[in-house]
KEGU-965924 format. One record per atom (N, C-alpha, C): residue in three letters; x negated, y, z. Coordinates in steps of 0.05 Angstrom, whole numbers, plus 32768, in hexadecimal, padded with zeros to 4 digits. Each point is the difference from the previous one (the first is absolute). Layout:
<pts>
ALAXYZ
...
</pts>
This chain:
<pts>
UNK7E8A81EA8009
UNK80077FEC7FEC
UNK7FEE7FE78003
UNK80107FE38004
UNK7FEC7FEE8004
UNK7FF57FF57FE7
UNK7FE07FFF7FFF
UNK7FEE7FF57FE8
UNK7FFE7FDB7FFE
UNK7FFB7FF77FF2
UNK7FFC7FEA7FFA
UNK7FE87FF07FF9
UNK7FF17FEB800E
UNK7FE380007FF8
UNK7FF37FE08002
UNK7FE97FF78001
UNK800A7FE4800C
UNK7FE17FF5800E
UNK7FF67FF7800E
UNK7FEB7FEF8012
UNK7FF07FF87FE4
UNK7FEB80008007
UNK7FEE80027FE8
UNK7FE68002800E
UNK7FE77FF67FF1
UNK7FE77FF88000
UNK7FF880247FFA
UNK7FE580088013
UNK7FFA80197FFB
UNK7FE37FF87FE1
UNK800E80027FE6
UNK7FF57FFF7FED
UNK8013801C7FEB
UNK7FE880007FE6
UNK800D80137FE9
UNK80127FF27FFA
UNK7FFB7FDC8003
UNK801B7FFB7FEC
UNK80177FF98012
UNK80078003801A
UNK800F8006800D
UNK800F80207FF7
UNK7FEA80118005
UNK801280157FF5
UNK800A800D7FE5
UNK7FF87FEE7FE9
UNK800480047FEB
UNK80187FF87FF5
UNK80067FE08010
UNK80157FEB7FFB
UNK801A800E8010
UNK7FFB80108014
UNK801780108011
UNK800480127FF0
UNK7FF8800C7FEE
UNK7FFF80197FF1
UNK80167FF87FE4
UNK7FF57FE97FF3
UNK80107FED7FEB
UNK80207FFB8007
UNK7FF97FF58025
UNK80207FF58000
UNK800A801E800C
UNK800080127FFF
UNK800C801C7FFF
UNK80068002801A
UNK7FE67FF6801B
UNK8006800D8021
UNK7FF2800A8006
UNK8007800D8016
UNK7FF480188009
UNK7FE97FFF800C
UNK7FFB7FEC8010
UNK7FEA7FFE8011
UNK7FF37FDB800C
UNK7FF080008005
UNK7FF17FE08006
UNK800380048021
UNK80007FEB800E
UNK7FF58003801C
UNK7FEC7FEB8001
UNK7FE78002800B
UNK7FE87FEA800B
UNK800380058020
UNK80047FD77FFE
UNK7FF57FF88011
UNK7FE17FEE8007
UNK7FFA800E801C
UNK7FDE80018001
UNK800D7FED8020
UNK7FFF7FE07FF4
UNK80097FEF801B
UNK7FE17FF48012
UNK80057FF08011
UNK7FEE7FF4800B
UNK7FF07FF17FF5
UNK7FE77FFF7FFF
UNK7FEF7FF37FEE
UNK7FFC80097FE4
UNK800280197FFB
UNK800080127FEE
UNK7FE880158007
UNK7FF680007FE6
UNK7FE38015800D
UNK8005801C7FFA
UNK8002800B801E
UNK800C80227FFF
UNK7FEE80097FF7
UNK7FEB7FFE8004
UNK7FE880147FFD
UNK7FF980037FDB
UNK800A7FEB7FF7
UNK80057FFC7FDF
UNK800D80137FF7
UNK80148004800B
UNK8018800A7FFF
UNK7FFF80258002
UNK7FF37FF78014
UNK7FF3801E800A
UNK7FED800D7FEC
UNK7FF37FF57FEE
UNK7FE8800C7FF8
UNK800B7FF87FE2
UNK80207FFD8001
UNK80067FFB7FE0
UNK8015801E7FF9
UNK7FFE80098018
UNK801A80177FF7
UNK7FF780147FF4
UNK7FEB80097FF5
UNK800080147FE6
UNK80147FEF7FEE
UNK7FF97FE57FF8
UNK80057FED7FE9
UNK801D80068006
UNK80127FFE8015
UNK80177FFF8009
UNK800E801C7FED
UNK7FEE8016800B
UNK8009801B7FFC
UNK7FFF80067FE2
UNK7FF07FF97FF3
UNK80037FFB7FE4
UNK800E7FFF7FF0
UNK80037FDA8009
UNK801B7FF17FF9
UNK8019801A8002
UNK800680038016
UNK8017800C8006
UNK800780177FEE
UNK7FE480117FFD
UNK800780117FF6
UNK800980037FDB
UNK7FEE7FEA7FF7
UNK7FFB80007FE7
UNK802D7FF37FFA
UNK7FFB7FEF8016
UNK80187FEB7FF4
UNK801E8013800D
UNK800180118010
UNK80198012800C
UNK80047FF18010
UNK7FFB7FE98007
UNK80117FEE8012
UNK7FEE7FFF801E
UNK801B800C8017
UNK7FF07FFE8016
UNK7FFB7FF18017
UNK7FF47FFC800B
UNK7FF47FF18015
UNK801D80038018
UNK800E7FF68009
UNK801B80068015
UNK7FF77FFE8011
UNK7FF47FE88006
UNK7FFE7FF78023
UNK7FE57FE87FF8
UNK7FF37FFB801B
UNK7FEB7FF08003
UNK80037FF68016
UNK7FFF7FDB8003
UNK80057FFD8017
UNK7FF07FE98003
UNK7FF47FF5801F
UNK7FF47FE88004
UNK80177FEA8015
UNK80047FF27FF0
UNK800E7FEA8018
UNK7FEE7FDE8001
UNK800B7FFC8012
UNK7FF37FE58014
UNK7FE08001800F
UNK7FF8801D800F
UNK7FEF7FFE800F
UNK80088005801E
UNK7FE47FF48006
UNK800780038020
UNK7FFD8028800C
UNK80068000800A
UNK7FFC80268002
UNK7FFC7FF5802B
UNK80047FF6800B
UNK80008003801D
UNK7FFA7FE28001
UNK7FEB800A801F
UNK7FEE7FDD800A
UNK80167FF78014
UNK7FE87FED800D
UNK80147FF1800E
UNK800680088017
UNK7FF48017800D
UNK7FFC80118013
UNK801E801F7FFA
UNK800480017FE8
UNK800C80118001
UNK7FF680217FEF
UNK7FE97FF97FFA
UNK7FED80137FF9
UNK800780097FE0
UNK7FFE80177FF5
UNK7FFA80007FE7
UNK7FE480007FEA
UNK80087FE77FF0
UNK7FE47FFC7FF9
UNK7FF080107FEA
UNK7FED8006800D
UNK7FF1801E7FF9
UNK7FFF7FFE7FDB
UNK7FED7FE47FFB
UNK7FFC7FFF7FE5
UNK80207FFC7FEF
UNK801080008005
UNK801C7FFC7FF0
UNK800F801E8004
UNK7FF58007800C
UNK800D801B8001
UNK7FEB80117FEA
UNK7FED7FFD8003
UNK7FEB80137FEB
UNK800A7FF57FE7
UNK80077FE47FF9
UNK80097FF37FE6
UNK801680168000
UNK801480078009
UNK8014800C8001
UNK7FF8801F7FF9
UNK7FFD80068005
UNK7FEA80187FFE
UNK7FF9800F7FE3
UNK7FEC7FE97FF7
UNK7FFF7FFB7FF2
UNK801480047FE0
UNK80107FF1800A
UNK80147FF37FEB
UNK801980218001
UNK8000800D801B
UNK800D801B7FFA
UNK7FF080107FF2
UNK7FE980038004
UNK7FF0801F7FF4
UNK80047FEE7FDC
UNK80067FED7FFD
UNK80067FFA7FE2
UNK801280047FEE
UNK80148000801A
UNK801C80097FFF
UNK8004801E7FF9
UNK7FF1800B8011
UNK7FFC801B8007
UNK7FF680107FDF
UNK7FE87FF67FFC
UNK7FF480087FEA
UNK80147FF27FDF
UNK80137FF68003
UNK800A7FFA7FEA
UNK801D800D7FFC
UNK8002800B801C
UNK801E80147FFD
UNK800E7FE7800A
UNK7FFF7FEC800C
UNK80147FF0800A
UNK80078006801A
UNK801E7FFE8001
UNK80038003801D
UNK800D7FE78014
UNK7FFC7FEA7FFA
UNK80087FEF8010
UNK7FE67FF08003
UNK80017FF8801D
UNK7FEA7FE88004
UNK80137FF08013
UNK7FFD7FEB8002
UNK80157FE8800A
UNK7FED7FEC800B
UNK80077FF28017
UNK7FEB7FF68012
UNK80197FED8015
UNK7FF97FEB800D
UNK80127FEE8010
UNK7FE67FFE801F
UNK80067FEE800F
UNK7FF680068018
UNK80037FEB8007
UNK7FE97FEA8008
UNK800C7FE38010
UNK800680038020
UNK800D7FEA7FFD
UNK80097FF88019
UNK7FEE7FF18017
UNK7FF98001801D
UNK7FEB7FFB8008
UNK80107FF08016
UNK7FFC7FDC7FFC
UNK80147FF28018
UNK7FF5800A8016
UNK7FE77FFE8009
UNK7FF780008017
UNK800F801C8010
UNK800580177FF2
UNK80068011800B
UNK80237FFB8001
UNK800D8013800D
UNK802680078007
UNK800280107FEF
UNK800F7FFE7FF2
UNK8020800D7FEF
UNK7FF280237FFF
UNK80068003801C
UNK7FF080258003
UNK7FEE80067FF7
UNK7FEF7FEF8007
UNK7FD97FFE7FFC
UNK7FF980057FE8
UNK80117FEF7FE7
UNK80037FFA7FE2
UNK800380187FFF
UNK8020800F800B
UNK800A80117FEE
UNK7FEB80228012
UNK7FFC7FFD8005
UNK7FEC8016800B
UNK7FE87FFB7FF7
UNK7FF47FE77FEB
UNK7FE180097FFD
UNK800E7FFF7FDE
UNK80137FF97FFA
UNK800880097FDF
UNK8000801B8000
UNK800D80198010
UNK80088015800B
UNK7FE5800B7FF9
UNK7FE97FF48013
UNK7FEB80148006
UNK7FF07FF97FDF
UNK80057FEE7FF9
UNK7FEC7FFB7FDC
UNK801880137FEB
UNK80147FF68005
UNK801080187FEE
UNK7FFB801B7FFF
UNK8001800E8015
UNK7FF380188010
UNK7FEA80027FF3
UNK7FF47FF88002
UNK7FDF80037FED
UNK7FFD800C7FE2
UNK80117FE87FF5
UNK7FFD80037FE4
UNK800F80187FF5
UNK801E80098012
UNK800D80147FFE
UNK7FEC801A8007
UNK7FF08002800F
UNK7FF380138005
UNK7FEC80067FEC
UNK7FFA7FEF7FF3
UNK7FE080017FE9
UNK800E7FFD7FEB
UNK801F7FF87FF1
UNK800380077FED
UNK800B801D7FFD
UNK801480088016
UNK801380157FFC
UNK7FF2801B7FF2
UNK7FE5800C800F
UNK7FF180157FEE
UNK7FF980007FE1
UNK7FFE7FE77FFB
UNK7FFD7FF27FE6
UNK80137FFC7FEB
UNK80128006800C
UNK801C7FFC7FF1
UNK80187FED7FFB
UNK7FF77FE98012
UNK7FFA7FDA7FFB
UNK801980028016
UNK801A7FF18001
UNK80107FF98012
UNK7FFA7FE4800A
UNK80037FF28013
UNK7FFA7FDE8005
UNK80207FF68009
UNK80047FE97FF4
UNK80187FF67FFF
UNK7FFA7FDC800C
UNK80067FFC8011
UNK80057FDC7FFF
UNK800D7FF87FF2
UNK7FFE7FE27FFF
UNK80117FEE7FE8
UNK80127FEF8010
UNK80147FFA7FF9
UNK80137FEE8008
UNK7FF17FE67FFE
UNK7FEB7FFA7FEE
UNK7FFC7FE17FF5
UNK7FF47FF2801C
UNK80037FE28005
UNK7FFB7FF1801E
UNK7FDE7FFF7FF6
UNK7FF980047FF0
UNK7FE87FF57FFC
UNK7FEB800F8013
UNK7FEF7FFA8019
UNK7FF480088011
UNK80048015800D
UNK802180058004
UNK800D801F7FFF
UNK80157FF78018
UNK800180038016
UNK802080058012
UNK800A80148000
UNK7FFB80167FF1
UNK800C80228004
UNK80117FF77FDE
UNK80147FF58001
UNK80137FEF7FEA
UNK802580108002
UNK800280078015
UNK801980038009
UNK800A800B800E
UNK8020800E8000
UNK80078017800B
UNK7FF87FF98027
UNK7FFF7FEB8007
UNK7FFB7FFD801E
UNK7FEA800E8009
UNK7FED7FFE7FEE
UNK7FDE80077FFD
UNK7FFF801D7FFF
UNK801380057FEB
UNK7FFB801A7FED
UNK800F80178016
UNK80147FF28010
UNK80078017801E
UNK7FEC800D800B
UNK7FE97FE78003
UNK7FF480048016
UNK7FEA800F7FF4
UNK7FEB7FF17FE8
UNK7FF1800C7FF3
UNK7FFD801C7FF8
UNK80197FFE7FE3
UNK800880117FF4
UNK800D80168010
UNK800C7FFE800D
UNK800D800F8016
UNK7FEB80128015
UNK7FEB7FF88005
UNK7FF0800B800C
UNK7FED80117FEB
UNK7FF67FF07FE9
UNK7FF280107FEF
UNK801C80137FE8
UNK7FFF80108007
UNK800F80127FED
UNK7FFB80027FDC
UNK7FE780048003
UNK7FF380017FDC
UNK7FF87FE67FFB
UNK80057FE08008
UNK7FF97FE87FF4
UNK801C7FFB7FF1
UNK7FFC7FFB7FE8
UNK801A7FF57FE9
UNK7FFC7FDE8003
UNK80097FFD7FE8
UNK80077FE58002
UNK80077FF57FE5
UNK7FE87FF17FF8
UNK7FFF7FEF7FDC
UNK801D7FEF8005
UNK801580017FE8
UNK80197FED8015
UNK7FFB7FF07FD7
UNK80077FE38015
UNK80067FE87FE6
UNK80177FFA8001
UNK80217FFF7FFC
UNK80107FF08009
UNK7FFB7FDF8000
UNK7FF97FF77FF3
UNK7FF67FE37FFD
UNK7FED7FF18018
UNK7FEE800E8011
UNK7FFE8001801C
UNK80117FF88013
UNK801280137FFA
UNK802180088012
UNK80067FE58000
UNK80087FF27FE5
UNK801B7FEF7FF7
UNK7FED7FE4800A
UNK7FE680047FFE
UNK7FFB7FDF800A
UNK7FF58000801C
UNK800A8018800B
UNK7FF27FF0801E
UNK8023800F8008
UNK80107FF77FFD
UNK801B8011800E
UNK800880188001
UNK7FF6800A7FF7
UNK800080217FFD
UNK801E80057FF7
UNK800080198003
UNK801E80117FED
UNK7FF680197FF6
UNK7FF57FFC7FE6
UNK7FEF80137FEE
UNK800780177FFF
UNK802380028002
UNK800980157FFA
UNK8007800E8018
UNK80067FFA8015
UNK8006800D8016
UNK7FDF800B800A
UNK7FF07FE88001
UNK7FEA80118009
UNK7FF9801A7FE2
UNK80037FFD7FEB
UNK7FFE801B7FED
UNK80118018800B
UNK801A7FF88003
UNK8014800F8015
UNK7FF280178019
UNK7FF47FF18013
UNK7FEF80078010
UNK7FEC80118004
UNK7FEA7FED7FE4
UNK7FE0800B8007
UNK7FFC800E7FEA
UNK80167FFF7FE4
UNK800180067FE8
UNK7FE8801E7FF9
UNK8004800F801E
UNK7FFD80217FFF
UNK7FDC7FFD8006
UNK7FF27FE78007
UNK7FE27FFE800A
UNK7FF97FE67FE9
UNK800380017FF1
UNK7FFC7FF57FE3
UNK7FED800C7FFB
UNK7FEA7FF97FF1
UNK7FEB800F7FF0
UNK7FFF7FED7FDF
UNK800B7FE7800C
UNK7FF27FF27FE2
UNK80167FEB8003
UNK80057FF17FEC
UNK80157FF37FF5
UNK7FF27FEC7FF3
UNK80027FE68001
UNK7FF57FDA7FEE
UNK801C80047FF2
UNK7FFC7FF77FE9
UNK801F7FF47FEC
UNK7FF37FE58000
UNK80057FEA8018
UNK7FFA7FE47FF7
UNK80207FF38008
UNK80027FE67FE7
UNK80117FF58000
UNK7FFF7FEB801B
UNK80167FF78004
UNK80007FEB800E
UNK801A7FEF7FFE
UNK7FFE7FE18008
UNK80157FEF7FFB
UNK80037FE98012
UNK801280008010
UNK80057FEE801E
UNK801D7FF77FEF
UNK7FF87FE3800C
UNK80157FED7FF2
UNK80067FEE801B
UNK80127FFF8007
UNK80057FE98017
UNK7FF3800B8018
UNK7FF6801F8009
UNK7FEE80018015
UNK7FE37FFB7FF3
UNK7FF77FF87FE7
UNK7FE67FF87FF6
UNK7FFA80117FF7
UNK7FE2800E8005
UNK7FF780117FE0
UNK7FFE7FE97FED
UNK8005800A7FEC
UNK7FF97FF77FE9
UNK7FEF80087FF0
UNK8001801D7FF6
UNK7FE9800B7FF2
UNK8004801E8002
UNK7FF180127FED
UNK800280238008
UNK7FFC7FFA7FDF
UNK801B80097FFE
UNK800280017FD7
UNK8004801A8001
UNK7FF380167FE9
UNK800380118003
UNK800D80198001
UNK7FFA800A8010
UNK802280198004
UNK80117FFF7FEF
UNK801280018002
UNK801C80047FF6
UNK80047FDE7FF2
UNK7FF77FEC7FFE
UNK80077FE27FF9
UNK7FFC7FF68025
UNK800680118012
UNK80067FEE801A
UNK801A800B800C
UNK7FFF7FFB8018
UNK80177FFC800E
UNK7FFD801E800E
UNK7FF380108002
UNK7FFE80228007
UNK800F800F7FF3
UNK801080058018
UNK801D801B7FFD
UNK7FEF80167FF2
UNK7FEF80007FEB
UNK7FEB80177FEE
UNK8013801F8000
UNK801B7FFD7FFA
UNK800F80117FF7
UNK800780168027
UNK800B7FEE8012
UNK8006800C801A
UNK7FE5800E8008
UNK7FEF7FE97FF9
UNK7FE28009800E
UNK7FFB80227FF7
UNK7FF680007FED
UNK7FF680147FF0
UNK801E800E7FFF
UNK8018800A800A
UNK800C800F8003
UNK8003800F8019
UNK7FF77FE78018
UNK7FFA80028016
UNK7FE780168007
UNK7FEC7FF47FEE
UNK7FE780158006
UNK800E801A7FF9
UNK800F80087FE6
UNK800480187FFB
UNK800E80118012
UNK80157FF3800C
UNK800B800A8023
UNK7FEA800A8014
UNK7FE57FEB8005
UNK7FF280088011
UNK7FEC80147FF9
UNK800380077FDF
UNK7FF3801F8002
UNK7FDF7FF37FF2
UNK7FFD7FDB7FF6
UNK7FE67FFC7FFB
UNK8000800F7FE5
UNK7FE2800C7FFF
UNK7FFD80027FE1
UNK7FDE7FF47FF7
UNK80027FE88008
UNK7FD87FF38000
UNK7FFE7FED7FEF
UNK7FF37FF67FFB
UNK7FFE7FE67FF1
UNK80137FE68006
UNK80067FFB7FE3
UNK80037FDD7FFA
UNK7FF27FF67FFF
UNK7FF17FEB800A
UNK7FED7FF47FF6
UNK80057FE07FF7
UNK7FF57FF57FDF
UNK800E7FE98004
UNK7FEE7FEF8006
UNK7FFA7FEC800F
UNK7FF67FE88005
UNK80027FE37FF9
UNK7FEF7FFB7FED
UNK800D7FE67FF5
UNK7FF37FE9800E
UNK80107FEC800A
UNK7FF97FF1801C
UNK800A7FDD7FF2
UNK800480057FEB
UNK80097FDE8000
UNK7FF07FF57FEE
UNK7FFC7FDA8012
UNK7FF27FF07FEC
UNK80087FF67FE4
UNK801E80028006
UNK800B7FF87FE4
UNK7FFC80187FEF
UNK8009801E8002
UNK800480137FE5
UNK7FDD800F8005
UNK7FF87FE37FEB
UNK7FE9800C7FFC
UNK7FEB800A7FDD
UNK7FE880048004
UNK7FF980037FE1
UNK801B800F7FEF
UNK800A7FF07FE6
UNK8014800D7FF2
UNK801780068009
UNK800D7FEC8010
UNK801D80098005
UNK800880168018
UNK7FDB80018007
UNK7FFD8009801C
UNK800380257FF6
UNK7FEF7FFE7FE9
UNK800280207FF5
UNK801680027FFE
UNK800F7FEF7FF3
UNK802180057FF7
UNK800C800C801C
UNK7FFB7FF0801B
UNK800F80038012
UNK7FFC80208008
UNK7FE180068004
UNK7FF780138007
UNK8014801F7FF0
UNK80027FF97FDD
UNK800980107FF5
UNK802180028003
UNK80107FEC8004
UNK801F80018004
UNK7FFE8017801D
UNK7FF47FEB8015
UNK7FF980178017
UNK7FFF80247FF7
UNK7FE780067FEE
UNK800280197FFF
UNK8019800A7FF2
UNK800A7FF77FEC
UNK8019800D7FF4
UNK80187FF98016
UNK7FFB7FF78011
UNK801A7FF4800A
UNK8004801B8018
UNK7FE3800A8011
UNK800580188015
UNK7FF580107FF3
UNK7FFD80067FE8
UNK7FFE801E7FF6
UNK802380057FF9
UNK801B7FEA7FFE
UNK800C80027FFC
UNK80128008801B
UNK7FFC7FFA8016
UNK80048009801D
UNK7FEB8021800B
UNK7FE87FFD7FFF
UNK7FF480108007
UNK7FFA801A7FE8
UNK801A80027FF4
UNK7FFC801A7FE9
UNK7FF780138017
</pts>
């Protein structure tokens, strides 16, 4: 059965406010220029929270770092950040950690996708005893492992790597959200509910779920074909629905896929 939950600051009143608007679970992100080791030495406080408030921890993910040099190498201290950020995972009963992989010009197409391979490999090996699955993200942000071309070669080679999917990703770089759900639907681990809105070929803005232009209804019937049963997660991404109207948005959102995702 898929849960419903939404990106959130690792605080009590993060999980207190998730508890109020009646979801299931928070996801933290721990991005670049974010102090892991804070983070790290905050998870009793985490476990607490969680426990005191019911609401659980889904997934934990870091996006926009570098993970491989310019050589091809994987970089030692970003992988221990990684590390890190699973045994947190690990110790809070979460089972997703989500992670992207840059792209390295100096190196070929292969080079890239064989030293993403050998860092993926890694993290899959140091979470899996732990309990911790590792998923890439579709998002471009310091990430080329975005797309089913990638995800052949990647995903295809690593058997146990999932895949965080946003449709809103999809729709602004050309994607076909639903065919690739069609596809990769079955190596899903984690699910974004962010809106999005292309007008003329333009983004315009990411209003949130269900006030955009996302087939919400195919999507999420689609997942139920491919057998997902993981998190919603909602993401609120726009400059306009913010402060008051922004909670409003946030809350239409939750009544709107608890009304899809019974």
């Amino acid at each position: 059965m898929m849960h419903i939950g939404i990106i959130a600051t690792p605080t009590e009143e993060s999980f207190q406010s998730a508890k109020q608007k009646g979801l299931d679970f928070i996801e933290v992100c721990v991005n670049e220029g974010q102090d892991v080791d804070a983070f790290y030495w905050n998870r009793g406080n985490l476990l607490k929270w969680k426990n005191e408030s019911g609401v659980a921890v889904e997934s934990i993910g870091r996006w926009k770092s570098l993970r491989i040099d310019e050589k091809g190498k994987v970089i030692e201290e970003e992988l221990e950040r990684c590390y890190r950020l699973i045994d947190v995972a690990s110790e809070l009963g979460c089972t997703n950690f989500v992670s992207g992989c840059n792209y390295v010009e100096e190196l070929s197409y292969y080079e890239n996708c064989t030293a993403a391979i050998h860092f993926f490999s890694q993290l899959i090996e140091y979470a899996k005893p732990k309990g911790v699955k590792i998923s890439t993200y579709n998002c471009r942000k310091v990430n080329f492992v975005h797309n089913p071309e990638v995800w052949k070669i990647v995903h295809g080679h690593l058997k146990d790597l999932g895949i965080k999917f946003d449709p809103s990703h999809s729709r602004y770089f050309g994607g076909d959200y639903l065919q690739e759900t069609l596809d990769w639907g079955h190596r899903f681990n984690h699910v974004h509910l962010k809106g999005s809105m292309i007008i003329n070929g333009q983004r315009v803005d990411d209003p949130p779920a269900g006030l955009d232009q996302t087939d919400w209804k195919t999507f999420i019937s689609l997942l139920r074909v491919k057998g997902y049963s993981g998190g919603l997660s909602i993401e609120p991404h726009s400059p306009v629905w913010t402060g008051e109207i922004g909670e409003k948005g946030i809350n239409f959102t939750i009544e709107y896929m608890k009304k899809l995702a019974f």
